[in-house]
C-alpha atoms as one frame of an Amber mdcrd trajectory, in Angstrom:
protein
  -8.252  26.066   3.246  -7.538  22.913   5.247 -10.262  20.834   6.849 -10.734
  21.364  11.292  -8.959  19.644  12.808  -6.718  19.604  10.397  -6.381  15.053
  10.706  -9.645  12.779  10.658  -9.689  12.123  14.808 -11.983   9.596  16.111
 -15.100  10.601  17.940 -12.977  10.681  21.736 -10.756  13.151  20.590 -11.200
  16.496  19.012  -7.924  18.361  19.343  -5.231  16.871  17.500  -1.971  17.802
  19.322  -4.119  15.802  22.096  -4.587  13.130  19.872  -0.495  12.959  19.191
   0.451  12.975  22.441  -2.230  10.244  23.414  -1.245   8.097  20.172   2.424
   8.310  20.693   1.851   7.142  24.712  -0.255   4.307  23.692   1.991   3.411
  21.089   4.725   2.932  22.910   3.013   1.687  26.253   0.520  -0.684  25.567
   2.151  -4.144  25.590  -0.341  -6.190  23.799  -0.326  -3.592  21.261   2.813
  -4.038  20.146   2.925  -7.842  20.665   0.342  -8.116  18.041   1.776  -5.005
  15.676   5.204  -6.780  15.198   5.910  -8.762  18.276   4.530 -12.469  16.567
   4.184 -13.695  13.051   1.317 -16.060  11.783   4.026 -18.362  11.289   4.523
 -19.517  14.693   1.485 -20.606  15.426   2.196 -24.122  15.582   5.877 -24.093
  16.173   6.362 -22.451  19.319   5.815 -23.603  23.034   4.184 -22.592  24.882
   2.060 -21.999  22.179   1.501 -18.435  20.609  -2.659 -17.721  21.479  -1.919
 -19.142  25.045   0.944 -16.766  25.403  -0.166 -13.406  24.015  -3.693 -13.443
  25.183  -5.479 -13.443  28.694  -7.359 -16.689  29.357 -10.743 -15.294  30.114
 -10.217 -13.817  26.395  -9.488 -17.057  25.427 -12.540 -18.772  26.849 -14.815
 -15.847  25.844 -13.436 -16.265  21.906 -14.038 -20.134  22.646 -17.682 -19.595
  22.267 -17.736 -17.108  19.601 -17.958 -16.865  15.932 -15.295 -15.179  14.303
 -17.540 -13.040  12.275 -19.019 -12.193  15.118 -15.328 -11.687  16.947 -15.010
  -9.039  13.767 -18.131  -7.343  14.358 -17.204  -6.669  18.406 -14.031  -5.086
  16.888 -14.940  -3.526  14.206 -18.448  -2.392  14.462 -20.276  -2.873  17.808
 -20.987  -0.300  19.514 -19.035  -0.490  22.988 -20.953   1.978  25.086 -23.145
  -0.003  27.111 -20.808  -2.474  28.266 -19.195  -1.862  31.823 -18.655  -2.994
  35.289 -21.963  -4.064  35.220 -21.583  -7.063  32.113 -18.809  -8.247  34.372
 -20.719  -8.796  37.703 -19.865 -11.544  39.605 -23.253 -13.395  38.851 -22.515
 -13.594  34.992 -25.514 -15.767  34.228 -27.991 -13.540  35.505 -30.545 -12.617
  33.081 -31.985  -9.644  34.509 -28.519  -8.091  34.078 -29.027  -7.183  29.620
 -25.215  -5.882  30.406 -24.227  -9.354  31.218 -25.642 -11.075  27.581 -24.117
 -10.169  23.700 -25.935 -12.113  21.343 -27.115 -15.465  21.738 -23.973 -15.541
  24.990 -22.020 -13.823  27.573 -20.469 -10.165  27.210 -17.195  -9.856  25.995
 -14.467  -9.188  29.187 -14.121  -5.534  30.334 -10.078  -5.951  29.594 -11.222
  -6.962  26.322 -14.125  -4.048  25.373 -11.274  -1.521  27.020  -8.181  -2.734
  24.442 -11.099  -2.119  21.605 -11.757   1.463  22.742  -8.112   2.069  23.128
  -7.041   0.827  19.153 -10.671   2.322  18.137  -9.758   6.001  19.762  -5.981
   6.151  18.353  -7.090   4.991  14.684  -7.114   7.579  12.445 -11.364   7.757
  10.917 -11.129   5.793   7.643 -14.780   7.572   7.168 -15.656   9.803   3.949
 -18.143  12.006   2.911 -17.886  11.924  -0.655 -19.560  15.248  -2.737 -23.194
  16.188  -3.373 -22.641  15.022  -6.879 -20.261  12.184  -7.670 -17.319  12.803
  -9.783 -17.642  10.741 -13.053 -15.339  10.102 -16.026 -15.611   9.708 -19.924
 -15.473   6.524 -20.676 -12.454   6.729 -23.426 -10.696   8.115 -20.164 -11.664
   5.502 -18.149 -10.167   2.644 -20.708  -7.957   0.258 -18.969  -9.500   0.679
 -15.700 -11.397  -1.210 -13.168 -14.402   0.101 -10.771 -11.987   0.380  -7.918
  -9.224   2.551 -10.036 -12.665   4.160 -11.940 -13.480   4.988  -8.023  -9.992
   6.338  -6.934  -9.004   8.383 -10.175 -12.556   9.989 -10.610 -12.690  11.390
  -6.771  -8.991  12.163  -6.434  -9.307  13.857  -9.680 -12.011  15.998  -8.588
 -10.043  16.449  -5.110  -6.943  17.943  -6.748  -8.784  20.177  -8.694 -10.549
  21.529  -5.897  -6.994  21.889  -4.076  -5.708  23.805  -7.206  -8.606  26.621
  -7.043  -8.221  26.943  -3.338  -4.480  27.020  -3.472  -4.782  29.694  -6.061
  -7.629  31.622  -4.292  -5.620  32.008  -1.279  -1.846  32.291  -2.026  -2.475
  34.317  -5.749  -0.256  31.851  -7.171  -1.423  29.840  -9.991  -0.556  26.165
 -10.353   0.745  25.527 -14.003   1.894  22.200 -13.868   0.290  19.113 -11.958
   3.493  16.236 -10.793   2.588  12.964 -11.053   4.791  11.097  -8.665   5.213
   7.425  -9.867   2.340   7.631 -12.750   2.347   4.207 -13.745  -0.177   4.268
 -16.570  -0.869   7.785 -15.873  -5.293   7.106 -15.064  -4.700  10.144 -12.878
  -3.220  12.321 -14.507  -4.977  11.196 -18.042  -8.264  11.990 -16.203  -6.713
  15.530 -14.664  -5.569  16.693 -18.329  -9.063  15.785 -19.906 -12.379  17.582
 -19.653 -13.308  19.263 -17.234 -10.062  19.896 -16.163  -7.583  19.916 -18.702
  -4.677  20.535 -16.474  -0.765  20.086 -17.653   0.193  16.868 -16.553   3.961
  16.056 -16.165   4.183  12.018 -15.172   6.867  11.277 -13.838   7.977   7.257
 -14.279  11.166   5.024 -14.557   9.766   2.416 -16.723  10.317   2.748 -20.134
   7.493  -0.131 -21.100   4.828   1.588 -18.929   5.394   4.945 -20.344   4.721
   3.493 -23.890   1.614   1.763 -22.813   0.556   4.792 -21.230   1.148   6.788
 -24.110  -1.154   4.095 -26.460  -3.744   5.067 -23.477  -3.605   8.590 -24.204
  -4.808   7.934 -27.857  -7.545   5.994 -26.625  -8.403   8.762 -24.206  -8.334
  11.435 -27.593  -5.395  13.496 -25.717  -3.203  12.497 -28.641  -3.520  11.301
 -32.043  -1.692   8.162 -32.942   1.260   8.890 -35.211   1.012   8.195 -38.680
   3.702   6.535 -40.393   5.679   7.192 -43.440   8.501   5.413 -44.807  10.498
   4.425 -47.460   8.504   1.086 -48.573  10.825  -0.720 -50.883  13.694  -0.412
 -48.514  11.440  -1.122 -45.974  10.196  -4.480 -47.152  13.768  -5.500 -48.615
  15.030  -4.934 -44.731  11.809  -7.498 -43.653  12.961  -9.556 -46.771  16.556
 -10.035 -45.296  15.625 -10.601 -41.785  13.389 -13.620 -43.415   9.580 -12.125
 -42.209   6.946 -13.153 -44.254   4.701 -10.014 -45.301   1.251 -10.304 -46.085
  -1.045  -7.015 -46.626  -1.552  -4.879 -49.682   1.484  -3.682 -50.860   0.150
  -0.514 -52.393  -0.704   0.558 -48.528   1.344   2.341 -46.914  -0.780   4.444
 -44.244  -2.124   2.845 -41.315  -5.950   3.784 -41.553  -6.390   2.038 -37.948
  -4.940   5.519 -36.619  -8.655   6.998 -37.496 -10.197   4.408 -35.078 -12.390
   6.597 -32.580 -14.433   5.556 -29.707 -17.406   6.777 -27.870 -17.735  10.139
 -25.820 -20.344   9.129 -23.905 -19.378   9.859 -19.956 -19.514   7.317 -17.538
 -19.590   7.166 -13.836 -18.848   4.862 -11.735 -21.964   2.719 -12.645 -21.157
   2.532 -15.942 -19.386  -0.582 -16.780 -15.753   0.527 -17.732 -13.140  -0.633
 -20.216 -11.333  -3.354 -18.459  -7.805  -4.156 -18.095  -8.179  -6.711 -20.679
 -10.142  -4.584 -23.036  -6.472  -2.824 -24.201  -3.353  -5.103 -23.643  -0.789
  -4.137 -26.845  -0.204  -7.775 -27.821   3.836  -8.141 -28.826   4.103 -10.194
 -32.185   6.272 -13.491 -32.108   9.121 -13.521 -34.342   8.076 -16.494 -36.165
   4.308 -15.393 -36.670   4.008 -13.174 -40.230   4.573  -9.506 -40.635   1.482
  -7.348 -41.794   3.167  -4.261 -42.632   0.395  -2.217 -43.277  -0.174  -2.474
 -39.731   3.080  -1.834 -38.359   4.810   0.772 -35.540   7.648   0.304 -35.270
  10.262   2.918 -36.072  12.833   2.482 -38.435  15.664   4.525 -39.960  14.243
   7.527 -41.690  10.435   7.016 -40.882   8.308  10.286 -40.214   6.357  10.633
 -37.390   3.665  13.176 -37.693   1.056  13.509 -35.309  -1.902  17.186 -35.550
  -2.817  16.592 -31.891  -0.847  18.471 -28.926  -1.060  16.708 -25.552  -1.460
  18.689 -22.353   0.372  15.606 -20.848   4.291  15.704 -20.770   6.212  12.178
 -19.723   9.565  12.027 -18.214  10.816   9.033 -17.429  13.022   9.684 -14.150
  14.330   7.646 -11.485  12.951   8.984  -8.321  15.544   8.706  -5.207  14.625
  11.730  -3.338  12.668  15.052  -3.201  15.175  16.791  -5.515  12.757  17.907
  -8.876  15.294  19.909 -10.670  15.948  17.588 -13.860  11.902  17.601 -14.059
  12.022  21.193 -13.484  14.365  22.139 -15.942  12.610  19.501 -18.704   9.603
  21.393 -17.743  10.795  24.824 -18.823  12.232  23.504 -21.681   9.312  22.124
 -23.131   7.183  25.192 -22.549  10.125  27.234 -24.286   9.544  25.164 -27.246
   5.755  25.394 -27.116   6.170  29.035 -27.094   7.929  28.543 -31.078   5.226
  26.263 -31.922   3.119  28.779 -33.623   0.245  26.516 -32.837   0.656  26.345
 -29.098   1.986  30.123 -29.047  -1.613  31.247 -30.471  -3.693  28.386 -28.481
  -1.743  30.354 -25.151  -2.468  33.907 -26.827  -6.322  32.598 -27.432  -6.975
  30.800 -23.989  -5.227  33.986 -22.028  -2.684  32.430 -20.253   0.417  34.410
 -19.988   2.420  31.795 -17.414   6.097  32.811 -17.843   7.351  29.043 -19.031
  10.752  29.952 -16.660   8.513  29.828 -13.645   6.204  26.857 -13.294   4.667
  26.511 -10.358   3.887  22.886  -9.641   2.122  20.599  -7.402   3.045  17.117
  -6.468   0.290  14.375  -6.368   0.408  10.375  -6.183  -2.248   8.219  -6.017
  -0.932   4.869  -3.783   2.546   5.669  -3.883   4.236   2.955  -2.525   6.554
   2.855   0.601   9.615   5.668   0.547   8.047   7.124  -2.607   5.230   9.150
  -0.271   8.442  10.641   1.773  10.201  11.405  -1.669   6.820  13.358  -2.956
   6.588  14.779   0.201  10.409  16.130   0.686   9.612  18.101  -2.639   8.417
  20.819  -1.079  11.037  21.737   0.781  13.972  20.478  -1.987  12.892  22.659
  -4.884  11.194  25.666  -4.909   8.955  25.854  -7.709   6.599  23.557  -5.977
   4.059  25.467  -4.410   2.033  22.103  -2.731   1.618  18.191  -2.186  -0.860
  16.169  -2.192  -0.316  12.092  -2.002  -2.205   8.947  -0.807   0.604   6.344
   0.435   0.096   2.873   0.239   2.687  -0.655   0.690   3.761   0.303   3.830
   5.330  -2.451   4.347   7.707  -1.469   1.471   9.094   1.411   3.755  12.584
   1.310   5.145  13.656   2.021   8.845  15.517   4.725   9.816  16.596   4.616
  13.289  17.636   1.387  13.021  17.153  -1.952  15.704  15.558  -1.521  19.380
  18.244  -2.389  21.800  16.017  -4.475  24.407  17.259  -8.495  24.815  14.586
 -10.977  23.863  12.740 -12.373  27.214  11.898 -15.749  27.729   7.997 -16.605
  26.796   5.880 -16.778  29.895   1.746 -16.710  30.367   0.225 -13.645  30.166
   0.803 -10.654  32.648   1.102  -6.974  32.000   4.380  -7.289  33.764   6.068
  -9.680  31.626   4.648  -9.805  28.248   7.478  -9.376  26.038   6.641  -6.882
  23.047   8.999  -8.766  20.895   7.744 -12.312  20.997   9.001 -13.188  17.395
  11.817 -14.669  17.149  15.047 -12.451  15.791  13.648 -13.288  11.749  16.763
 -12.571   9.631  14.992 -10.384   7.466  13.513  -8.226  10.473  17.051  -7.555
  11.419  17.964  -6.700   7.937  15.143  -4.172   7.165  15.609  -2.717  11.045
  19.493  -2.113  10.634  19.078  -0.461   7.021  19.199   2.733   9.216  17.602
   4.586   6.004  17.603   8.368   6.002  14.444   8.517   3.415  12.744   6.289
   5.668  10.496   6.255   9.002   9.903   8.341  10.503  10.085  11.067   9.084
   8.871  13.727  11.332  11.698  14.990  14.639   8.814  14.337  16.994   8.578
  10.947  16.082  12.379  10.675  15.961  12.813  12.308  19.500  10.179  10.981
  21.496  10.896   8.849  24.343   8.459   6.988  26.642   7.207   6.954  29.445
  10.053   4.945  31.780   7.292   3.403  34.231   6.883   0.714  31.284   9.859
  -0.216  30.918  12.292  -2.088  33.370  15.676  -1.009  34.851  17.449  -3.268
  32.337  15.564  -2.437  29.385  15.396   1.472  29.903  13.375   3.508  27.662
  14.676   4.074  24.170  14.300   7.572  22.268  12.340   7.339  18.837   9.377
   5.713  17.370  10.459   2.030  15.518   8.014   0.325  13.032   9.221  -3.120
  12.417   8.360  -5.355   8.538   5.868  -7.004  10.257   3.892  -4.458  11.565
   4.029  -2.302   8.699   2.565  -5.290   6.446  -0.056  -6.006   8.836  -1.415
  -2.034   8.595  -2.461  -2.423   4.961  -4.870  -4.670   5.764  -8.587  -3.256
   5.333 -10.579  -6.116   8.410 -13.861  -3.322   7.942 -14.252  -4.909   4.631
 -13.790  -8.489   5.231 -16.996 -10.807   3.820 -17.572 -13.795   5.532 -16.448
 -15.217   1.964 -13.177 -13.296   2.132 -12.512 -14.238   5.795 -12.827 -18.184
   5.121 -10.841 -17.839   2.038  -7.383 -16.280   3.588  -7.865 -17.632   7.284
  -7.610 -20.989   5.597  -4.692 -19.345   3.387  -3.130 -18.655   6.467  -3.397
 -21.820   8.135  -2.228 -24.046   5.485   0.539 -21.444   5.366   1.678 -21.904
   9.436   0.656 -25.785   9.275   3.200 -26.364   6.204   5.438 -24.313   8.735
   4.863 -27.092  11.246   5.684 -29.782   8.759   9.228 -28.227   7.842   9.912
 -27.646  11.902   8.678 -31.861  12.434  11.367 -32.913   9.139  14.036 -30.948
  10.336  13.858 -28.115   7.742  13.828 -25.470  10.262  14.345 -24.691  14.066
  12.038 -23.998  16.502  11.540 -20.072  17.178  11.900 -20.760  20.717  15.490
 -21.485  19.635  15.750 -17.995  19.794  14.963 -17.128  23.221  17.082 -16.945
  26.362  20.099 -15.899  24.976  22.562 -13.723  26.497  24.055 -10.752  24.164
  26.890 -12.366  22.517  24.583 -15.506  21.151  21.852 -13.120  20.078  24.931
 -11.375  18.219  25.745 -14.100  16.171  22.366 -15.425  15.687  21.552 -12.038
  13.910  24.512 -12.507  11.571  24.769 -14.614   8.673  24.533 -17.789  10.327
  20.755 -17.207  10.124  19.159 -19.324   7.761  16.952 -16.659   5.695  13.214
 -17.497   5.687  11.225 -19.468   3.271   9.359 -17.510   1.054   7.002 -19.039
  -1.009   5.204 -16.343  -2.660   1.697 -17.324  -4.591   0.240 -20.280  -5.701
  -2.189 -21.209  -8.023  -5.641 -21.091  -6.870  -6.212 -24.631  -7.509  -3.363
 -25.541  -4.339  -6.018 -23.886  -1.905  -8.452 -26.862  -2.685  -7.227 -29.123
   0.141  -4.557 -29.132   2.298  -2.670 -31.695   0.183  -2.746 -29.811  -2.878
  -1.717 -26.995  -1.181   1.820 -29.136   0.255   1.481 -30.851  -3.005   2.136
 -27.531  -5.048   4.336 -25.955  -1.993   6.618 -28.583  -2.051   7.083 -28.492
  -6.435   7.736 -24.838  -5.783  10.082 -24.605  -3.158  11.935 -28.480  -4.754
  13.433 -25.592  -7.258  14.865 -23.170  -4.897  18.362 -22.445  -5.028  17.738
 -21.988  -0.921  16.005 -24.140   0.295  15.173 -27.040  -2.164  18.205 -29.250
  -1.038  17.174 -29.503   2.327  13.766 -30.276   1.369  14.927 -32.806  -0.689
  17.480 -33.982   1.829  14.462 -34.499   4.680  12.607 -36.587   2.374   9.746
 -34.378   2.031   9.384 -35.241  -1.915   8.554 -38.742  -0.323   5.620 -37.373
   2.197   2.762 -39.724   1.629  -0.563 -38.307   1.509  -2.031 -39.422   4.944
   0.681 -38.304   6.739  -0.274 -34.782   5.207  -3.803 -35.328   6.608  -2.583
 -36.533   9.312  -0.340 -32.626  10.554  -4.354 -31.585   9.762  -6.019 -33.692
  11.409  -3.578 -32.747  14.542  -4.067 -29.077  14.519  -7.485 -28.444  12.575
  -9.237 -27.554  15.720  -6.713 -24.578  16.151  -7.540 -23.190  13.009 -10.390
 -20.930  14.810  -7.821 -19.832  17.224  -5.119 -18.682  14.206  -8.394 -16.568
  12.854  -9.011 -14.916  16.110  -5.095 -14.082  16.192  -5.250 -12.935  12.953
  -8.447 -10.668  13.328  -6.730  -9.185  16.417  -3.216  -8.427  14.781  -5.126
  -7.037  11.242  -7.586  -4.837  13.671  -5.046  -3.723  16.170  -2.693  -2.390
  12.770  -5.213   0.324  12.307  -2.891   2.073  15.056   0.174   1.273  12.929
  -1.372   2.845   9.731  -1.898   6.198  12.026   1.439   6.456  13.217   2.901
   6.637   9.470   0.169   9.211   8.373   0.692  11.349  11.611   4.182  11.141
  11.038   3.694  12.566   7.734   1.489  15.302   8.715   3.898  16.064  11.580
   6.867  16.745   9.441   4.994  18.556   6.277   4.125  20.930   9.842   7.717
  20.712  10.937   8.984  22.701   8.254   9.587  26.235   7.784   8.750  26.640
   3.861   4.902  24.573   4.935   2.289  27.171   6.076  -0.389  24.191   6.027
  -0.670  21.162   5.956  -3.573  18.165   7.008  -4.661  15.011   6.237  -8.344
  14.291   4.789  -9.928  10.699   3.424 -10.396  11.081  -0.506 -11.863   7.450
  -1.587 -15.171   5.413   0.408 -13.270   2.851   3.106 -15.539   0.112   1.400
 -14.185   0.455  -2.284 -10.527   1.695  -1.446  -9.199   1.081   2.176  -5.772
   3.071   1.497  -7.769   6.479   1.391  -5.721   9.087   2.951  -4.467  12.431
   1.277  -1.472  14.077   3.266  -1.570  17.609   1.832   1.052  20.235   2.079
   0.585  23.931   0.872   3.652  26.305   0.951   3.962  29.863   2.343   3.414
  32.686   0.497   6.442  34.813   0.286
């Protein structure tokens, strides 16, 4: 049923319990690896000395990237094939040009240490490659309404995924699936597309937002699951009630139905190449109270108003807050509901018509999410084993950087900063942030890992020293987790300029705070025996500044961007009195130029750091899947399980489907 092997392995490996072992040792082993998954923050750049890029990487790395463009650097990383370089590019006679090992484009071959760390994080990244079907999933365009081409992309494949899973499912455990779970709906585009033609599968959408379950619901009538509800009320109370609250009414008074309920739209289908409905194309605009009352268009519900709508909906929403993998409430709404379509004569002949006999006491469900965000994946994925009546799961994770930690801090000291060496690069460079010691000691039980392999796994003591022995269990920290949802395969030239220079007006207006006194250095942090390190990670920590967005016009210049970063933070209950207090309202404009004038020419430098830590996360994003797959294999109730990609890399980065099929009793 699953796919062999059973997760997407890169070309070097093709058994996967190989691959886990191999991941796992790299993981854990490779120093530089986890310097640049966790161990330093774009934020330091220009605060710390020694100076970050002189610390983390080897010189003749250094020198190479000197004469490089970093679209180039991206290519090497990302796309170049790595085969033919080798001992022989790094002869000692590095000019010589009947050596083509020796030359890369228009200048020397990247260093062997280099082209090895890229096959290294190449082999333990999962394959973000898909082959997507002989013919291309497409959707109506009423279902379609509200979304984009990249949500068009996602909910027309995963659709067609899920419904594939269902047959199969059914085909080989003789258990039908009755119900599909939407974990997390949101506006329900998944489901809406799963209950519509060709599928027309019962949809449960499950979501704790009252506001988004209403909008979804207006979806469904553009989407011709439901009818919109026509209204009937008692109109001269009515319009006293409007009188006395002092709303102006305009409209014929003699109407009293709302003829906008017959308001159709096309059937024509659309695929992905056909331009959508947009997400402005249906926002439900909220009237202002002092703006005049048309009553003869009017929803709301009153006292004694009848709602009557012809139209049954093979989509059921419960709004439930989701805190683990327990599905009983759902469960028991579920049977309730299709107790009470059975005395709807209506429904009871549509089942009688259609042949289905399902017994409404035993639903058989399976869980789905598209980009559930951080614990919610573990939550959808604990189902399985928490209730029962769910036969599989199938869910594509996303935000992993809103995941929690479950086995808590690492217990090493933080070294001192020294030049590169294998021997002494610290794995930990950043300093002890406040809110990495926060998220590290939540010691979560719902969050990674999940799997007992990843839990018990200890490493391989050679890499470790006798002070800092090896410590059992594999440890994600904030910072790595945020740099694995980054997608560096589809960076433009265009996109690359536009956040490198995001991120170094970010780190520079670091350097300004450090220069007025706002904040310490991060070396601050280093050297300090246990007890300091204690305290430091208490609440004598000042917590970081977060800025958060700005509006695109602050990214023109550096000045408007400490301009509107300044106006912003002047406001914050945190950290806008010491702002004010280091006079930085007062900064004139040429000594802003003036920090950017100073560290410009490092700005190349911050982008090669930055393409390193974004490529070298693709080993980060692994470890959570695997861990995934691992425990969905881990349990008894599982008799499969595997991962496969669902969406093209290029139009959704975030494309991996952890799917877990019960045993058959």
């Amino acid at each position: 049923m699953g796919p062999e092997p059973p997760i997407p392995l890169s070309q070097k490996f093709s058994d996967a319990d190989v691959y886990v072992e191999s991941l796992l040792d790299f993981a854990t082993t490779s120093e530089l690896l986890q310097t640049l998954c966790g161990g330093i923050h774009v934020l330091d750049f220009f605060t710390r000395v020694p100076d970050l890029y002189s610390t983390v990487l080897p010189q003749d790395w250094r020198l190479w990237f000197r004469d490089q463009d970093v679209m180039d650097i991206l290519d090497l990383l990302m796309r170049e094939e790595l085969d033919h370089f080798g001992p022989a590019a790094q002869s000692d006679d590095a000019e010589d040009t009947d050596n083509p090992n020796s030359k890369w484009r228009s200048g020397l071959a990247p260093p062997l240490s280099l082209v090895d760390y890229i096959q290294s994080v190449r082999a333990h990244s999962l394959s973000h490659s898909y082959k997507p079907p002989k013919r291309s999933p497409s959707l109506a365009r009423h279902v379609a309404v509200g979304m984009k081409v990249k949500k068009v992309h996602e909910v027309s494949h995963l659709a067609s995924y899920v419904n594939n899973l269902t047959s199969s499912i059914e085909a080989a455990t003789l258990r039908k699936i009755t119900h599909l779970v939407d974990f997390g709906s949101g506006q329900n585009y998944l489901g809406r597309a799963l209950a519509s033609e060709p599928y027309f599968h019962k949809i449960v959408a499950i979501e704790n937002r009252p506001h988004v379950v209403d909008g979804a619901r207006k979806l469904d009538v553009f989407a011709k699951l439901t009818e919109k509800p026509m209204v009937m009320r008692n109109k001269k109370a009515y319009r006293a009630e409007l009188l006395e609250q002092g709303v102006k009414i305009t409209g014929r008074k003699s109407r009293i139905k709302d003829f906008s309920s017959s308001t159709t739209l096309s059937t024509a289908t659309s695929g992905v190449d056909s331009p959508p409905f947009t997400e402005e194309s249906f926002q439900p605009r909220t009237r202002n109270s002092h703006e005049s009352h048309d009553e003869s268009n009017d929803q709301g519900a009153r006292p004694g108003d009848i709602h009557t709508t012809e139209k049954q909906n093979n989509i059921r929403y419960i709004e439930h807050q989701i805190s683990d993998g327990n599905l009983e409430p759902v469960v028991s709404q579920i049977i309730a509901s299709d107790f009470a379509d059975l005395e709807n004569p209506v429904r009871s002949f549509e089942k009688k018509t259609s042949g289905t006999n399902d017994l409404p006491s035993n639903p058989s469900l399976l869980v789905l999410s598209l980009h559930s965000c951080g614990n919610l994946s573990h939550h959808g994925l604990r189902t399985i084993t928490s209730n029962p009546a769910v036969a599989a799961v199938a869910l594509v994770g996303c935000c992993y950087n809103l995941l929690t930690e479950r086995l808590g801090p690492p217990t090493y000291k933080l070294p001192s900063l020294k030049p590169y060496s294998a021997a002494n690069l610290s794995h930990l460079l950043r300093s002890a942030h406040p809110r990495l010691v926060e998220a590290s000691s939540a010691f979560d039980p719902h969050g990674f890992p999940m799997s007992r392999r990843f839990e018990t796994y200890t490493p391989r003591s050679n890499s470790y020293t006798p002070s800092s022995p090896p410590q059992p269990g594999i440890r994600l920290n904030i910072t790595a987790r945020m740099m694995a949802v980054q997608a560096p395969w589809n960076w433009t030239p265009e996109d690359s300029s536009l956040f490198f220079t995001r991120h170094f007006f970010r780190a520079l207006l670091q350097r300004i705070f450090f220069e007025k006194g706002v904040i310490g250095s991060p070396s601050d942090m280093q050297d300090t025996n246990d007890d300091d390190r204690k305290d430091q990670e208490g609440d004598t920590v000042a917590p970081p500044i977060i800025l958060g967005s700005l509006p695109k016009s602050a990214y023109a210049d550096f000045k408007s961007y400490v301009r509107a970063a300044l106006h912003k933070l002047s406001s914050d209950s945190t950290w806008g009195p010491a702002i004010r207090s280091a006079g930085l309202h007062e900064i004139s404009d040429a000594e802003i130029v003036s920090f950017e004038t100073r560290f410009g020419k490092r700005k190349k430098d911050l982008s090669v750091m930055w393409s390193l830590m974004a490529f070298s996360a693709g080993v980060v994003e692994s470890l959570i899947v695997v861990d995934r797959w691992l425990w969905l294999k881990e349990q008894p109730e599982v008799g499969q399980a595997w991962v496969e990609t669902v969406f093209d890399e290029g139009m959704s980065p975030r494309n991996f489907c952890v799917v877990g099929v019960r045993k058959t009793d």
